[in-house]
N, C-alpha and C positions, 0 to 999 in steps of 0.2 A: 699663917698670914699670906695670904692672896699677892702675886705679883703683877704688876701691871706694867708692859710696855706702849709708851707714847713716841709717836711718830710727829716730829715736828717741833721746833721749838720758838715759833712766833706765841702771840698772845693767848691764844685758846688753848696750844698743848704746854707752855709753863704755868699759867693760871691752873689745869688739870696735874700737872704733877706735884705742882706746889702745896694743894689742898690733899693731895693724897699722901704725899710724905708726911704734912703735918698731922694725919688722920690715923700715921702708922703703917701706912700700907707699902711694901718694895715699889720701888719707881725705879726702871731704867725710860730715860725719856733719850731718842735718838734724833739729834741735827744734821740735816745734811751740810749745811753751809759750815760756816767758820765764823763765829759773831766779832764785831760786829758788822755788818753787812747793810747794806740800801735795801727799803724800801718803801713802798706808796702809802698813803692810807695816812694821813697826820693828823686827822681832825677827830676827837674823842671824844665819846659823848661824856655824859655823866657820871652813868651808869657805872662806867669803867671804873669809874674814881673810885667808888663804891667797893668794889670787889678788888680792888687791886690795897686799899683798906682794910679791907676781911684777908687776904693772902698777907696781908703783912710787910707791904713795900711802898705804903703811902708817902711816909716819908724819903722814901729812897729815889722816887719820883720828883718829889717836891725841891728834890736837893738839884734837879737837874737844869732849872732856872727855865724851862720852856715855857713859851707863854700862856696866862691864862685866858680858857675862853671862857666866854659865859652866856653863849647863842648866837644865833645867824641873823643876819638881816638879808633879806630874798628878793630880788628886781625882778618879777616874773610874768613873763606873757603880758599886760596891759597894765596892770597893778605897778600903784607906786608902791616906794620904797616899805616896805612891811619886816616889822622887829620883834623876834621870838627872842627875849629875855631872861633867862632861866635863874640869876639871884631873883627881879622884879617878879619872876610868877612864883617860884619856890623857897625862896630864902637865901642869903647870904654865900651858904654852905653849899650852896646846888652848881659845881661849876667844873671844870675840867680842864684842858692842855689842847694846845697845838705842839704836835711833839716833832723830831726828830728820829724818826722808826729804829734807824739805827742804835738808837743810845735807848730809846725805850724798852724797846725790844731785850736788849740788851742787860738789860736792868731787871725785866720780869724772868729773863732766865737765871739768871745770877742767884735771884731770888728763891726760885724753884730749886737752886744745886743748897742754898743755904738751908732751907726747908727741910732737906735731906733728900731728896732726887739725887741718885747718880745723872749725872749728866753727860755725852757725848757728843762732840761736834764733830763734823768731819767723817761722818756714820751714815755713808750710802746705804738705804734699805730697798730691797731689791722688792720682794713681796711678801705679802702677810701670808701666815702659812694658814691652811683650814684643815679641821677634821671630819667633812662630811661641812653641812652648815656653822660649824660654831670655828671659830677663829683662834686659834692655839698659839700664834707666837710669831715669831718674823724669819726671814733670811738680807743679814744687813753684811757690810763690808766696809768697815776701819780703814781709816788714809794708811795705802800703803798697805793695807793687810788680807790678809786671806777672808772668803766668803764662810760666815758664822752663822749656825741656825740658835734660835732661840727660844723660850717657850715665856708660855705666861699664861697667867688665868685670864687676862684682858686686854686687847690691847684698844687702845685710844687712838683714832687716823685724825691726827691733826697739820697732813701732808699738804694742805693745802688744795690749787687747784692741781693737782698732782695728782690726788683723788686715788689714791691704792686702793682703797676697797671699793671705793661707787663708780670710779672710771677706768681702772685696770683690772680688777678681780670681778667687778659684777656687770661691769658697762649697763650699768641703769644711771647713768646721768642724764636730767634729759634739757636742753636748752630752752630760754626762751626766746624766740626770734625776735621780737619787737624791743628788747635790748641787748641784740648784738651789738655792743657800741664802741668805740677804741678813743682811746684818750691819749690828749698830744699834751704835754708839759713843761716846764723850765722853772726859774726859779730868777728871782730878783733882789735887789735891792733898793731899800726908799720907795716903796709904793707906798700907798695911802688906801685905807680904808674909805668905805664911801662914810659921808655926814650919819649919824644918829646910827650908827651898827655899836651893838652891843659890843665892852669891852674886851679884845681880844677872840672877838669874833670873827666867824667864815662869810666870807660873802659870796653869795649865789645868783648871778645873772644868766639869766636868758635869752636865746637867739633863735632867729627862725628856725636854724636847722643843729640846735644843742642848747647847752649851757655852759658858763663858764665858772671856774674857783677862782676864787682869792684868799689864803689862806697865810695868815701872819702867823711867822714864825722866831725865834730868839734871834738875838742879834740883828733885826730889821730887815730879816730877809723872809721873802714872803715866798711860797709855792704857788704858781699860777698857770692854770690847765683849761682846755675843751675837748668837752666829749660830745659828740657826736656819731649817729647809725657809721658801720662799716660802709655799706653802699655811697652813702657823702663823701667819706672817709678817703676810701681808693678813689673816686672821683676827682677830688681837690687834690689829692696826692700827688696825679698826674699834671699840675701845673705849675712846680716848683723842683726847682733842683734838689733841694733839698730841707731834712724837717725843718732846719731853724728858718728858713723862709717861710713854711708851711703855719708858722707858729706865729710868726710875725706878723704873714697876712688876716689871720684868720682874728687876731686880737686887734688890727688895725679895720677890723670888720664893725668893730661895735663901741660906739661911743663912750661909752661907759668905762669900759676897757681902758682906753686910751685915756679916761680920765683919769683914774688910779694911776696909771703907770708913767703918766704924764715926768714927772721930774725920777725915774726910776733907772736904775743901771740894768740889766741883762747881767746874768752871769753865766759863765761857759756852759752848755751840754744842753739839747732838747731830747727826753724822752718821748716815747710811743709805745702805748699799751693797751691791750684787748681786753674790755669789758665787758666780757661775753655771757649774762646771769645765765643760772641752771639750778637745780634743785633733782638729787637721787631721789629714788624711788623711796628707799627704805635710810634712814638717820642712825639706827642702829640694829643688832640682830642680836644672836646669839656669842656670849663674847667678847663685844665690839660695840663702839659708839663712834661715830662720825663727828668731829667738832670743827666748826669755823669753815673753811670753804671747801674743806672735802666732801660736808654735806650739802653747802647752797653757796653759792654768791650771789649777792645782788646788787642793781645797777650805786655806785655812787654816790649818788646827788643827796643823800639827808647823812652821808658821812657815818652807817652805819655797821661797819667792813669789824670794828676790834671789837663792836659792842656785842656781835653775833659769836664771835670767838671765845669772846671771855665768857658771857653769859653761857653757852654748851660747854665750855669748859668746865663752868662750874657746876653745872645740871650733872655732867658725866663725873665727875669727883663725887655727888651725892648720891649719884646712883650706884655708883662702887661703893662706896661707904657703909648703905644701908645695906647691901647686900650680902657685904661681911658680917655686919652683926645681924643679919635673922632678920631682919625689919619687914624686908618687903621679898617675894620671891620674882625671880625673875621676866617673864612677863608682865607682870607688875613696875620694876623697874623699865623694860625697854617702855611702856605703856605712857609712863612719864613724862621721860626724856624726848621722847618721839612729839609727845603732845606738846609740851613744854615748845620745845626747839623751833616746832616744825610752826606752832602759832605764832611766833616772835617772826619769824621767817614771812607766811602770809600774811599778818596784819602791816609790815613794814613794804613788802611788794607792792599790796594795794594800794597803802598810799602811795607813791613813788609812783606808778603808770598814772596815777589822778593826774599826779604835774605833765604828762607827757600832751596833756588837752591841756593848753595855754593858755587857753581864755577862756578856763572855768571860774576861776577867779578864787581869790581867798574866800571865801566868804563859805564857798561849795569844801574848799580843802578844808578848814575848820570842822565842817557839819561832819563829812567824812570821817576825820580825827576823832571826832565828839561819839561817833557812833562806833568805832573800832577801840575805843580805849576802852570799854566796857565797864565804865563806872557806874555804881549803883542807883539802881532807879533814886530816882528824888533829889540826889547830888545834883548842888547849884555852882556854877563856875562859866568865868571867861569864855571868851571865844575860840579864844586862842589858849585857855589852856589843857585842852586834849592833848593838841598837835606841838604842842613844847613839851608836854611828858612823854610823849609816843617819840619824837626825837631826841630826846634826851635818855633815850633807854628804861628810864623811870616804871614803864606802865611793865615792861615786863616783868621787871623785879616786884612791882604791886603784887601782879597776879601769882606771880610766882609764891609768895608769900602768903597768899591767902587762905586762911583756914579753913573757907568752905570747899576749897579745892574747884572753883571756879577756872583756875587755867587751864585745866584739860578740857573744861568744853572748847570743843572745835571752833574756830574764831568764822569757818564759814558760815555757819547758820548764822552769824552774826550781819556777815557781808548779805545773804542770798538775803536776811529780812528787809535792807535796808533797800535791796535790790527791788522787791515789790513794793517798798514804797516809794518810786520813782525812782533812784538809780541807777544810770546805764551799765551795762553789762562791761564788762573791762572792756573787750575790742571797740565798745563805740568810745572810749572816753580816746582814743589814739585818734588824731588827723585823718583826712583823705588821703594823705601821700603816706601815712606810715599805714591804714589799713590795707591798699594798694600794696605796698611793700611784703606786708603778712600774705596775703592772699597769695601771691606771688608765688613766695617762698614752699609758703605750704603744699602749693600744688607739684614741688617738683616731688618726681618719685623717687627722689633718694633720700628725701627729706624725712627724719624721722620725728614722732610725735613731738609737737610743741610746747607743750605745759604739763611738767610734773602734777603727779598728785600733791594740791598742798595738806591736804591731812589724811591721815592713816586713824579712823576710827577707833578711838580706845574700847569699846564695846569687843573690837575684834581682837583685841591681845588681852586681858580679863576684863573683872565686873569692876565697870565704871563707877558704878555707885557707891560704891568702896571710899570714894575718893584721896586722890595722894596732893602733896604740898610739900614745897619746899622750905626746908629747915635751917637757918644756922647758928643758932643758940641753944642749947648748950655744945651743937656740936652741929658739923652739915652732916646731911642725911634728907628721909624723905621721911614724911607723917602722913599718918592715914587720917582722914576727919573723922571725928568722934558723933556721936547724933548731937549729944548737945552743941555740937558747933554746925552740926546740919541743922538743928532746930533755929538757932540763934540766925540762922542765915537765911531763914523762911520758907 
């Protein structure tokens, strides 16, 4: 029986140990912190719900009384009010939380020690140990105890931005400038939703220079933040004693703002935090799988920070799996996992730099969504409902799922077609002052490369045509397509 060590014990490495305990496999999964603990990230897509259903802790969730959402309503660039619905486009059942990270959090680890994960909190891990390229095991240290080596057939870096393998062992992290962004926060009470936002939904406004959350939470207390470029950022910094003034002005900046918060209380404490996306070179190797934001972060704003965790959490649980029993050999599995992760990754990027050109308009964001969700030719549907599946986590568990083994096609060939048919290139869909800002950047020489590669060719790790998909009935793992599911699929 194969042992895997997981680094990390937010959503993506308890989702990955929880599925490996149940699958049989030794789990030590190592926390640094001490649960439960603060932090960001409240707004959950659907998806999660999904998976966190399949791990076994649906109801353990449900028990927690956090509110339900069921999409966003988005005030954005010149567009009025526009309402992504997620029971009205998918059904009833299609809905999810605004949670309390702490007690979430908290709840999916709980889950994973229930499962049978050994669990340790309070387990500073120093560095993953190598044997040449393949990844052999850790060196961690116990509250209070001496520095421990450890081995394993696997280990899982779900360290976070912390990044042990892609930012301290490999430094192939590579940023993206055009969302260096930091994000200023607090948290109220008695706000109000704007008119016609979907049930326990997020609300997403816009400003010249960012956007802002509004995110209801239990007890009537809502999270309420702006993000904006760093260079803004240290700019307005400098005008204010302090952040709770910084927070104050910036929200008495936008009418809207001050509508919600109009009959509202302030409660103690303003955060400030660095939004700074990036995406490694490489998601997994020999060994090892990167999950959740050791491999990528990205900006924000469509609220998809636990959907990317849990979903690689769960790709790297079936890539372990299958490679216990014989199923698949291992370039086959990194081949996957890499494709799988790193698509979910670019097609969610893409859209999200769309919003950063303000006055493209819904109508453009939709066509986008429409063409990135890669729904089957002749498939009839909504406007809008690409861009509620794609933010709803929905499209990647689709693809994921599919028998023809569609997810591994690289989702750029998807972007570069729609590209020649009139599409601007991502740097023109940014402003004059944020392309100015890029340019800038990029020119100084200590600046290093600005955009990861978003896909690693499966062709280059084996025979694509093989194709793999993800499984989880009768069991998770990965399946190879059969012809007749190639034939069936044209």
């Amino acid at each position: 029986m194969p042992k895997v060590i997981v680094i990390g014990g937010g959503p993506g490495g308890s989702t990955a140990a929880g599925l490996l305990a149940k699958g049989g496999v030794e789990v030590k999964l190592l926390e640094r912190a001490e649960f439960p603990r603060y932090h960001i990230g409240e707004s959950i897509t659907t998806s999660c719900r999904a998976i966190i259903d399949y791990v076994g802790a649906l109801e353990k969730v449900n028990a927690c009384g956090f509110t339900t959402k069921t999409g966003v309503l988005m005030r954005w660039g010149q567009e009025k009010d526009w309402v992504i619905d997620w029971t009205a486009q998918f059904g009833a059942d299609t809905r999810s939380w605004q949670v309390d990270r702490e007690i979430f959090d908290q709840v999916l680890l709980d889950n994973a020690a229930d499962s049978g994960a050994e669990v340790v909190q309070q387990a500073h891990v120093k560095r993953v140990l190598f044997d040449g390229d393949r990844a052999v095991g850790v060196e961690w240290q116990p509250a209070g105890g001496e520095l421990r080596t450890e081995t394993a057939d696997y280990v899982i870096d779900a360290s976070g931005r912390a990044g042990l393998i892609s930012a301290q062992h490999y430094n192939n992290r590579r940023p993206h400038e055009i969302f260096r962004n930091v994000a200023i926060w607090g948290y109220w009470e008695n706000a109000e939703l704007l008119p016609d936002s979907p049930a326990g939904g997020i609300n997403v406004i816009s400003s010249p220079d960012g956007w802002y959350w509004l995110i209801p939470l239990r007890d009537n207390r809502f999270s309420v933040g702006f993000v904006t470029h760093k260079t803004n950022f240290v700019e307005r910094r400098r005008e204010f004693d302090s952040q709770e003034a910084m927070l104050a002005a910036v929200l008495g900046e936008s009418e809207t703002m001050k509508q919600v918060l109009a009959q509202a209380t302030q409660l103690p404490g303003v955060r400030i935090e660095q939004d700074f996306s990036y995406a490694a070179d490489k998601f997994c190797g020999d060994g090892y799988f990167l999950v959740g934001d050791s491999a990528c972060f990205l900006d924000p704003l469509l609220s998809t920070g636990v959907h990317l965790a849990m979903y690689s959490g769960m790709l790297s649980a079936a890539s372990i799996l299958s490679l216990q029993r014989g199923e698949v050999n291992e370039p086959e599995a990194q081949a996957f996992f890499e494709s799988l992760y790193r698509n979910a990754y670019h097609r969610l990027f893409t859209l999200v730099i769309s919003f950063y050109q303000q006055h493209a308009g819904k109508d453009r964001y939709f066509a986008l969504a429409d063409t990135l969700s890669r729904a089957a030719q002749g498939d009839t549907q909504s406007a809008d409902l690409a861009f509620g599946e794609i933010i709803a986590g929905l499209t990647d568990l689709r693809e994921a799922a599919d028998r023809a083994g569609t997810a591994a096609a690289p989702i750029t060939e998807t972007i570069d077609a729609a590209a020649t048919g009139g599409a601007k290139p991502v740097q023109e869909l940014l402003g004059a002052a944020e392309q100015a800002r890029l340019r800038a950047e990029e020119s100084s020489p200590n600046q290093r490369v600005t955009m990861a590669p978003m896909y690693i060719d499966a062709n280059d790790l084996y025979d694509a045509a093989s194709g793999l998909y993800l499984v989880t009935e009768p069991r998770l793992g990965i399946s190879r397509v059969t012809s007749e599911a190639a034939v069936a699929a044209g």
